[in-house]
C-alpha positions as CSV (number, residue, x, y, z in Angstrom):
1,X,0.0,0.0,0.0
2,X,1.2,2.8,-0.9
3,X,2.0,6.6,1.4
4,X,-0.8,8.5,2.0
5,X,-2.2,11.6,0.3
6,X,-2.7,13.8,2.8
7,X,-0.5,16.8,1.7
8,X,-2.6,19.5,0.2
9,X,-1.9,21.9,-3.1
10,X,-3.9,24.8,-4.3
11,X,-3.1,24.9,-8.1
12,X,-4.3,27.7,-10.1
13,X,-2.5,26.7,-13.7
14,X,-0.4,24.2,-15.5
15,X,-0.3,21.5,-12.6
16,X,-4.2,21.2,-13.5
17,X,-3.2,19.6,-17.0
18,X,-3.4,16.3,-17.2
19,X,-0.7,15.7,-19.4
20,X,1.1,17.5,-16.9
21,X,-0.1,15.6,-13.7
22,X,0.5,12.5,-15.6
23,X,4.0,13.0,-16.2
24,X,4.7,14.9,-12.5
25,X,2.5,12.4,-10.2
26,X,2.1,9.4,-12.7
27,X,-1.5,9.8,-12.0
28,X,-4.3,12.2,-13.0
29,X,-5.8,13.9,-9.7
30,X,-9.3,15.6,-10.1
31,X,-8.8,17.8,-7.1
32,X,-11.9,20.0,-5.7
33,X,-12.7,23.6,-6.4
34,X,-11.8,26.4,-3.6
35,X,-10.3,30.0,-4.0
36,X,-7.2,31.5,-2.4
37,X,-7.7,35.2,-1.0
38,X,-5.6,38.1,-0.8
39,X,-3.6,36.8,-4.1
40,X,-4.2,38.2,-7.9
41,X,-2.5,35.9,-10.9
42,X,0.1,37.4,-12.9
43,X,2.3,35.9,-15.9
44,X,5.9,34.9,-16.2
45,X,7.9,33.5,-19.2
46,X,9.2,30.0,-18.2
47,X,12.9,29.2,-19.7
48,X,12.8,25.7,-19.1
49,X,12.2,24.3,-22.4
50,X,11.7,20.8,-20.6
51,X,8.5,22.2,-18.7
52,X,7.7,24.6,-21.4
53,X,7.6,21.6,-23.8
54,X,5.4,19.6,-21.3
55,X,3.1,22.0,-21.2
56,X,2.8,23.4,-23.9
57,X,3.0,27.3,-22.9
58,X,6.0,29.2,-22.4
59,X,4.2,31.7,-20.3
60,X,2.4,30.4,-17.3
61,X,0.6,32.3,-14.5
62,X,2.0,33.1,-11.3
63,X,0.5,34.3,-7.9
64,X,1.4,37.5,-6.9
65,X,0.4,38.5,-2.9
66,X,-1.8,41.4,-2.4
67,X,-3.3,41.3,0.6
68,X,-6.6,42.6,-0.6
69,X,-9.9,41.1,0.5
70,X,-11.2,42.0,-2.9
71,X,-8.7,39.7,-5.0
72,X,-8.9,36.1,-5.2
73,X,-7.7,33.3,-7.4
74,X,-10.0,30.4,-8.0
75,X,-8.6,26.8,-8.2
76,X,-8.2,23.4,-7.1
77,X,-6.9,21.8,-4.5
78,X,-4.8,18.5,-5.3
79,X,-4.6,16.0,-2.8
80,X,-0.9,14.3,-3.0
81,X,1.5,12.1,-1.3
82,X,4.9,13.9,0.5
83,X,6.8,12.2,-2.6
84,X,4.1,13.7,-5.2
85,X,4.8,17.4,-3.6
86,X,8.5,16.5,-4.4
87,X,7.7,16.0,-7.6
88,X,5.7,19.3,-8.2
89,X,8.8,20.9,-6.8
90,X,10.9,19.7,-9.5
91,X,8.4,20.4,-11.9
92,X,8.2,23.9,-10.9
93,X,10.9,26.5,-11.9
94,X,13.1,28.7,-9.9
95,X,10.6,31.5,-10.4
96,X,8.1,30.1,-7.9
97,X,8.3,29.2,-4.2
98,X,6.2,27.2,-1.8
99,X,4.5,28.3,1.1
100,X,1.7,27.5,3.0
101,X,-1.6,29.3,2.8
102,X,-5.1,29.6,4.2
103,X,-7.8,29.1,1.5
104,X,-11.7,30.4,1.6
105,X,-12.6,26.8,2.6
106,X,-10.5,27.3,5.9
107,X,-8.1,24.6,4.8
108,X,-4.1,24.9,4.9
109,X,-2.9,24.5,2.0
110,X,0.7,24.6,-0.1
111,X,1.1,26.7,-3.5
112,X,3.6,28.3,-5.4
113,X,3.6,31.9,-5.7
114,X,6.2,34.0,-7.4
């Protein structure tokens, strides 16, 4: 049997792909809708030609903290296993980070913001 999935992601962009999800977590994950406050989306242009390739985008969106109660981002949170949010690390690029958050839901959850 394998670990658990009990780690939580908010994902807002290309880790919703399935093409994507299938080649970071082997697996497609449907995830459930929720929204994160206090956050806009803004764009970057991704380098990696591996994840732009993957993707198929060479821009992707970012979150950008604003601390506004009147900005939100809607999207999904994934449940995955500590080795699967390894993974998502590697797949993302130097441009993002993770922390954790507080979504509308009341949930904790990690994303990757900018």
């Amino acid at each position: 049997m394998g670990e658990p999935a009990d780690e939580l992601l908010f994902t807002y962009g290309t880790l919703q792909y399935a093409e994507v999800q299938l080649d970071t977590f082997g697996r497609l994950i449907a995830g459930e809708p929720d929204v994160l406050p206090g956050y806009t989306i803004d764009y970057v242009e991704i380098e990696d030609q591996r994840v732009v390739d993957l993707s198929g985008a060479s821009v992707h969106p970012v979150l950008r903290e604003t601390g506004s109660p009147l900005d939100k981002v809607v999207g999904r949170v994934l449940h995955l296993t500590a080795d699967e949010v390894d993974a998502a690390d590697e797949y993302e690029v130097s441009l993002y980070r993770r922390v954790r958050v507080t979504l509308g839901s009341g949930r904790t959850a990690w994303v990757y913001v900018g």
